[in-house]
C-alpha positions in Angstrom: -5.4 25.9 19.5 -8.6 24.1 18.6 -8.5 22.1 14.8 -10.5 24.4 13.0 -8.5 27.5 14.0 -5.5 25.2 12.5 -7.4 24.5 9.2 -8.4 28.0 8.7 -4.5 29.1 9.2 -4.0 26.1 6.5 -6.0 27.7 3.7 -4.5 31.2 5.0 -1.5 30.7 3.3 -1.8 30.7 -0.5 1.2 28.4 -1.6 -0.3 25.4 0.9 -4.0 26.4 -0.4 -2.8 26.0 -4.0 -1.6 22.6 -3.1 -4.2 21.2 -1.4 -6.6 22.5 -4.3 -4.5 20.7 -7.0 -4.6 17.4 -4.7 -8.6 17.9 -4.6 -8.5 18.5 -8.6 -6.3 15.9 -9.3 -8.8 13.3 -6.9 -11.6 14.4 -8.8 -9.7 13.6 -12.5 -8.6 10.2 -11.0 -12.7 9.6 -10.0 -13.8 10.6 -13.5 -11.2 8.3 -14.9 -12.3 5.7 -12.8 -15.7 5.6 -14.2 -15.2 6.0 -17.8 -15.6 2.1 -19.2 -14.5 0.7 -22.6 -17.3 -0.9 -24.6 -18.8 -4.2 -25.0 -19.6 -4.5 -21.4 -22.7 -6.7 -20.3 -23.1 -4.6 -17.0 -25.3 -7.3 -15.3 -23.1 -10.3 -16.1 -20.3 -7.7 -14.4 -22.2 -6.8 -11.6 -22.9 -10.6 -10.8 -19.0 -11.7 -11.4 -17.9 -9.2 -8.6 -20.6 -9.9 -6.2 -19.8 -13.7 -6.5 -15.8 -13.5 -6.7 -14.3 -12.3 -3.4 -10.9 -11.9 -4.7 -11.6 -9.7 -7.6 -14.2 -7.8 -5.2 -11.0 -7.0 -3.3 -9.1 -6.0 -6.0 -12.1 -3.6 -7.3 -12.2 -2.0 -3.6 -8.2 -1.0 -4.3 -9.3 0.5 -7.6 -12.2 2.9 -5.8 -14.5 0.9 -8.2 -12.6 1.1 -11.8 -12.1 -2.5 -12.4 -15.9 -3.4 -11.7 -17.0 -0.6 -14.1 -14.4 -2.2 -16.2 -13.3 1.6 -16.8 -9.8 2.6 -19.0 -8.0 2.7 -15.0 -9.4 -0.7 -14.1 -6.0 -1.6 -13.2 -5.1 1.2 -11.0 -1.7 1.6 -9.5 -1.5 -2.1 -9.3 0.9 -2.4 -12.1 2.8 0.5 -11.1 3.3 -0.5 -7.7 4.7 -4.1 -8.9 6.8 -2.4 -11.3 8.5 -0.5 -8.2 8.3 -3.8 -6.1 10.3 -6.0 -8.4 13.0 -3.4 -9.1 13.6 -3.1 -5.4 13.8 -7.1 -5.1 16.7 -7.0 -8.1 18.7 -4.6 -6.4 19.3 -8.3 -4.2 20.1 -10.0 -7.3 22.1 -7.5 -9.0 24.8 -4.8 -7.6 24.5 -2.2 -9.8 21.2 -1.7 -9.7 21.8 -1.2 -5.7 24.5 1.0 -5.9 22.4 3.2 -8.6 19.8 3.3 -6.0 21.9 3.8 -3.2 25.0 5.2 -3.9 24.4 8.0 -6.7 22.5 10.5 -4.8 18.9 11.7 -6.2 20.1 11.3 -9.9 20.4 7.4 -9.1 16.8 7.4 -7.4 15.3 9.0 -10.7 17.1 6.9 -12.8 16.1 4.0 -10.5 12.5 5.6 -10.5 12.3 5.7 -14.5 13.2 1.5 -14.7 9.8 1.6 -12.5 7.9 3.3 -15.3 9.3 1.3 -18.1 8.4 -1.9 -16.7 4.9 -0.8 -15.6 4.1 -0.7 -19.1 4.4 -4.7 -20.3 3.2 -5.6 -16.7 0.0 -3.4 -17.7 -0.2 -4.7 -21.1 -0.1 -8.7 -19.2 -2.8 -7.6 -16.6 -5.0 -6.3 -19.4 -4.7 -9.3 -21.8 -4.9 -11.8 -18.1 -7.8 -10.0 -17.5 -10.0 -9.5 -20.9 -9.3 -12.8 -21.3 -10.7 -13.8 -18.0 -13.8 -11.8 -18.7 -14.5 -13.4 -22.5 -14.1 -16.8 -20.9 -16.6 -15.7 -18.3 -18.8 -14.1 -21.7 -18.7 -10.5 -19.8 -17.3 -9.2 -22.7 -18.2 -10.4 -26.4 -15.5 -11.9 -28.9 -13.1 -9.4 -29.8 -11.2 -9.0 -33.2 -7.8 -8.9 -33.1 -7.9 -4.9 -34.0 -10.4 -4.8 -30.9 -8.2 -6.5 -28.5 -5.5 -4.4 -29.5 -7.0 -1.3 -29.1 -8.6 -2.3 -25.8 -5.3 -3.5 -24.3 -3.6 -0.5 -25.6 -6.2 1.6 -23.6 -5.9 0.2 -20.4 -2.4 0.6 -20.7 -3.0 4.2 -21.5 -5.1 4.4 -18.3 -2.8 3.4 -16.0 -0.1 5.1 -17.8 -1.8 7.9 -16.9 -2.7 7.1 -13.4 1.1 6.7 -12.9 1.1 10.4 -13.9 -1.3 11.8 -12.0 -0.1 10.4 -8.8 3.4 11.5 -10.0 2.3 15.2 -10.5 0.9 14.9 -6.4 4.4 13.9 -5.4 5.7 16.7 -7.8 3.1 19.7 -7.4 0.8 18.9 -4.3 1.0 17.9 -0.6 1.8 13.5 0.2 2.5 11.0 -2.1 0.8 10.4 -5.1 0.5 6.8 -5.7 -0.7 6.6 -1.7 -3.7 9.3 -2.1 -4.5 7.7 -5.0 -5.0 4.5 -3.6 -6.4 6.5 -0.4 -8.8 7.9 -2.9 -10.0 4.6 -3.9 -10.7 2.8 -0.9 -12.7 5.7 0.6 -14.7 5.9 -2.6 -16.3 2.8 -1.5 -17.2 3.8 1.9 -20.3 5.6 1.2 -22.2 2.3 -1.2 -21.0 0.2 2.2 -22.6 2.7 4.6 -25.7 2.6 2.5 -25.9 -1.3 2.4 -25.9 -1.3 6.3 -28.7 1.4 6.1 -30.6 -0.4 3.3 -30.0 -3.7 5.3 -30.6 -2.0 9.3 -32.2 -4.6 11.6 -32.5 -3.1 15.2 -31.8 -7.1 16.0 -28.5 -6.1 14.5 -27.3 -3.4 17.1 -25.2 -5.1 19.4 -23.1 -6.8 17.0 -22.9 -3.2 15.1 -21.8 -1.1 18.1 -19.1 -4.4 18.9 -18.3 -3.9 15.3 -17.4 0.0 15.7 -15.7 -0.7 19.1 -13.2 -3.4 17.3 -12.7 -1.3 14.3 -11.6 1.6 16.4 -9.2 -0.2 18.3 -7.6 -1.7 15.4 -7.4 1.8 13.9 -5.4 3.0 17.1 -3.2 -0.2 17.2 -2.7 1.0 13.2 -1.8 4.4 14.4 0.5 2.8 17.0 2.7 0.9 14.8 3.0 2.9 12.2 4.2 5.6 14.9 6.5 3.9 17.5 9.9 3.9 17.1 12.9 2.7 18.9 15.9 5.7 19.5 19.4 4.5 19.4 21.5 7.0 21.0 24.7 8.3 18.8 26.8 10.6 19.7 29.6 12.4 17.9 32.9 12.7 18.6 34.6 16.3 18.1 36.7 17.5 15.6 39.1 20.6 15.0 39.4 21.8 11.4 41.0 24.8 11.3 39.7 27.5 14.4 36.4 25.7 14.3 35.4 22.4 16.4 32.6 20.3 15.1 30.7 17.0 16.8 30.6 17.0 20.5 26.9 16.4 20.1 24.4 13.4 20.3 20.9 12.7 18.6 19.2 9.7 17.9 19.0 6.5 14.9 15.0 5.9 14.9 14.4 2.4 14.4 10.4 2.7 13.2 8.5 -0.7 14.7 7.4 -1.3 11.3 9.8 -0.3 8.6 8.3 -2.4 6.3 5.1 -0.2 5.9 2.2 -1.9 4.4 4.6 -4.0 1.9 4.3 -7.4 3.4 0.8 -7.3 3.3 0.9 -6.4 0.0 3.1 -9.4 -0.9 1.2 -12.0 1.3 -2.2 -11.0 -0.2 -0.9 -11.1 -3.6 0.6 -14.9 -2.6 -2.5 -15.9 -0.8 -4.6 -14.6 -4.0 -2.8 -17.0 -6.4 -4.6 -20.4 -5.4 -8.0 -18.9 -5.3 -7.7 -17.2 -8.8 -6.4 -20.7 -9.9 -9.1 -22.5 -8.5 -11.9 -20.2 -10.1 -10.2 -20.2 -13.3 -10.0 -23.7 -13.4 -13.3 -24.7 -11.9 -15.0 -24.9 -14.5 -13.1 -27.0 -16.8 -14.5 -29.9 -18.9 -11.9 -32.4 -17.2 -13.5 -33.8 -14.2 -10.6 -34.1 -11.6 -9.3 -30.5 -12.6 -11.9 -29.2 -11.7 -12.6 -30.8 -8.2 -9.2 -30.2 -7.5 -10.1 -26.5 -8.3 -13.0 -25.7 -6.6 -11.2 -27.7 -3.3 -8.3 -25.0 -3.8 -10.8 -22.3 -4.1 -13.0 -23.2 -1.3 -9.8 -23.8 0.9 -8.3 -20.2 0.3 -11.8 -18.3 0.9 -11.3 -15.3 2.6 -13.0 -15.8 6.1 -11.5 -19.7 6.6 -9.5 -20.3 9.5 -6.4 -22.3 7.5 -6.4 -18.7 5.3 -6.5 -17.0 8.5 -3.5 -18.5 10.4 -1.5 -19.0 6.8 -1.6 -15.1 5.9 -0.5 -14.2 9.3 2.3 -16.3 9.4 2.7 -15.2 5.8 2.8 -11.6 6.8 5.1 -12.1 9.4 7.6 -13.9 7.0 7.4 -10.8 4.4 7.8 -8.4 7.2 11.5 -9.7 7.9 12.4 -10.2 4.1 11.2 -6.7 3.0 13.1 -4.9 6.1 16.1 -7.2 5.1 16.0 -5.7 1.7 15.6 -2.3 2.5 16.8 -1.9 6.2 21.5 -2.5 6.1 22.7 -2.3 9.1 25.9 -2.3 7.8 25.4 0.3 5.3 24.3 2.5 8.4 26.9 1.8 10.2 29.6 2.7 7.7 27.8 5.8 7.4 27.7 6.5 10.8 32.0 6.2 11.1 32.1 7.8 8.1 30.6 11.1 9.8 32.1 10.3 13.1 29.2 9.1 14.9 29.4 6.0 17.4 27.1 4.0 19.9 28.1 4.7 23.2 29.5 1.6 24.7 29.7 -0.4 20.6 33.1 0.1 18.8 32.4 1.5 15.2 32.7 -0.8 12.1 31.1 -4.5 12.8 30.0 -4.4 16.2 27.8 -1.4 15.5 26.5 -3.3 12.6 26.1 -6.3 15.0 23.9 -4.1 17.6 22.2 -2.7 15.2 20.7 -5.8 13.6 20.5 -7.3 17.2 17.7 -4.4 18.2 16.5 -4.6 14.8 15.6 -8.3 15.1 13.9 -7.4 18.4 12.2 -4.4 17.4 10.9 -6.3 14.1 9.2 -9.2 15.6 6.9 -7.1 17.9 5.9 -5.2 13.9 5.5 -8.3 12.5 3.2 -10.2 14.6 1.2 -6.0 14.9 1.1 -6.2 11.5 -0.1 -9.8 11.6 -2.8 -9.3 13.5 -3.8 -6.8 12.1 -3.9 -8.0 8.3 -6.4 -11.0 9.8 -8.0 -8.6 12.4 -10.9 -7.6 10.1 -11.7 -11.8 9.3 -12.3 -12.2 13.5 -14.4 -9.0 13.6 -16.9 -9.8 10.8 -16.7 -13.4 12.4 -17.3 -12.3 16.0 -20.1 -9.8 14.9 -21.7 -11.3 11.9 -21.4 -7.7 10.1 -19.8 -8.1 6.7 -20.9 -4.5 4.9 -17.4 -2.8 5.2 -14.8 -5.5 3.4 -12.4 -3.3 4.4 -9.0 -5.5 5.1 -5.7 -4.6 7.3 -4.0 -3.6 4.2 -6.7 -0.8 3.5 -6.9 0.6 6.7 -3.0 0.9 7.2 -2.8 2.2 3.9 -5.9 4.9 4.8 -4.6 5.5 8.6 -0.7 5.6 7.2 -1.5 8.4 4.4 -3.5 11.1 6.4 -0.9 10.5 9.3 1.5 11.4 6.5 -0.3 14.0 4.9 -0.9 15.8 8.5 2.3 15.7 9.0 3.7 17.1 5.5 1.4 20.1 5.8 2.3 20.5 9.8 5.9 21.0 8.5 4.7 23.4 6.2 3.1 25.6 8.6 6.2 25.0 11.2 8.2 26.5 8.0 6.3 29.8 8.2 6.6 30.1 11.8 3.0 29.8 12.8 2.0 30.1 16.9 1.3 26.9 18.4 3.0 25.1 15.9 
């Protein structure tokens, strides 16, 4: 069945047409949002500060242009998405926060869910102040009273607030996840202003290195698609059972161990580390003591995006987060209890610790082949714009696992739809 015979039996069916439309709405709400700024902006002081500052020209890309308009959602999911983050890292530190999240069924995940919201709100209200304050030192933004600053920090937070909604209503209403479209959203907004530097900026001279350019970028894009698919199948079987006139088990299926289980979480983490010198460095590099701020523009010229030392250090960086994060989210033991719980056994591994045991042992295995993927392919996009000299698309490996990850997702959500209503050929 060719693709567009499959995306005309997609908008057949009125409950997954509904959905999609609402995703589509919601996408365009989230782009108005995004370019809706508070006042007292000097727009070409802005447009300078983000052209000259790589780091917060990253951070703009992940907010599909909201934090250089400096709009009510310049913050986008960011504070959201550390809220989430740090709850899962106390569930380490404090028991009952794992066994609400683990143990009491989907009434423990929504409660678990709602701390996430709660704490978005003073992380939003730090980001805002951190960066206001930022801005005023840089004189983008006029002295504010402190009525103004209130009301300005109050409507950032009221921007992301409601970012956290609309990417909540998705999850709730629409096809995906929320909080990934959205973020999908906003690094493909900025696709079309890169494809139109490259045309503004199209040499002939250039065409080699452009066509070497697509060539690499593909093939990251298929080792992206490869990770985030493969999968290692532990064999279980079941051993039978007599209740009553019935026998149950007697069957086998399969414990997929995904290459990557982390996702795009270490990245996340290791960009975040690796952002902290630079932002140091330029926020100190311009202070009025004179070995502060040599010190500072050292640290900021060492941590440059493009530098080999940042190169080899986020890799290794990202390989280090890739165990930790899996170690926090990924218990073998946990899995293994389950499994004797229900019956189920490795063939040739006694239940109880030695499953544990092999389980962690192919874990550790599996996981080091996703880390160094993911490695490579968090730095990948450095050696391509240094092999071909093309720089228009600062698209990292974070952004194009995130992109690649949510439409492989999203396929497959509405695939199971249409497998629901029995559709030929799927």
């Amino acid at each position: 069945m060719n693709w567009w015979q499959k995306t005309l039996q997609i908008f057949k069916v009125r409950e997954l047409r509904n959905k999609i439309l609402f995703v589509l709405m919601i996408l365009v709400i989230f782009r108005l949002v995004a370019n809706l700024p508070i006042p007292g902006i000097d727009a070409s002081r802005l447009k300078s500060f983000f052209e000259g500052n790589q780091l917060f020209g990253l951070l703009n890309m992940f907010t599909g242009g909201a934090m250089k308009n400096l709009s009510i959602a310049m913050l986008g999911m960011g504070p959201y998405i550390t809220g989430v983050i740090i709850m899962q890292l106390l569930t380490m530190i404090f028991p009952r926060l794992e066994a609400i999240y683990k143990e009491e069924g989907e009434a423990g995940r929504q409660k678990f869910n709602q701390y996430g919201r709660l704490l978005t709100v003073p992380l939003a209200a730090m980001s805002a102040y951190g960066m206001i304050a930022l801005l005023r030192a840089q004189q983008i933004i006029g002295n504010l009273s402190p009525f103004q600053l209130i009301t300005t920090v109050t409507v950032v937070i009221g921007g992301t607030v409601f970012l956290m909604w609309l990417g909540e209503l998705i999850s709730e209403k629409g096809i995906g996840n929320g909080v990934s479209l959205l973020i999908f959203a906003g690094i493909v907004a900025g696709f079309p202003s890169s494809l139109r530097q490259i045309l503004v900026n199209w040499n002939p001279a250039n065409i080699p290195s452009y066509i070497g350019f697509l060539v690499i970028a593909v093939a990251v894009i298929v080792g992206v698609v490869i990770i985030t698919e493969g999968r290692r199948n532990i064999q279980i079987y079941y051993a039978k059972r007599v209740r009553g006139n019935k026998m149950y088990g007697g069957v086998s299926s399969y414990l997929p161990m995904n290459v990557n289980p982390a996702g795009v979480m270490p990245i996340i983490f290791a960009l975040s580390f690796m952002m902290m010198p630079g932002m140091l460095g330029a926020f100190f590099a311009n202070s009025s003591i004179h070995w502060v701020a040599t010190a500072a523009v050292f640290l900021r010229d060492m941590f440059s995006r493009g530098q080999t030392l940042y190169s080899v250090i986020y890799f290794l960086l990202v390989v280090l987060f890739t165990y930790f994060y899996t170690a926090v989210t990924f218990d073998p033991k946990n899995i293994s209890n389950n499994l004797q719980k229900m019956g189920g056994f490795v063939p040739g591994i006694r239940p109880g610790r030695p499953t544990a045991e092999f389980l962690n042992f192919i874990l550790n295995r599996v996981l080091l082949i996703g880390a160094i993927s993911l490695g490579i392919i968090a730095v990948a996009p450095y050696v391509v714009q240094g092999a071909t000299g093309v720089t228009a698309f600062q698209v990292g490996g974070t952004s194009i696992l995130i992109v690649v990850s949510v439409v492989l997702e999203t396929l497959r959500q509405i695939g199971s739809q249409l497998t629901m209503r029995e559709y030929e050929g799927f």
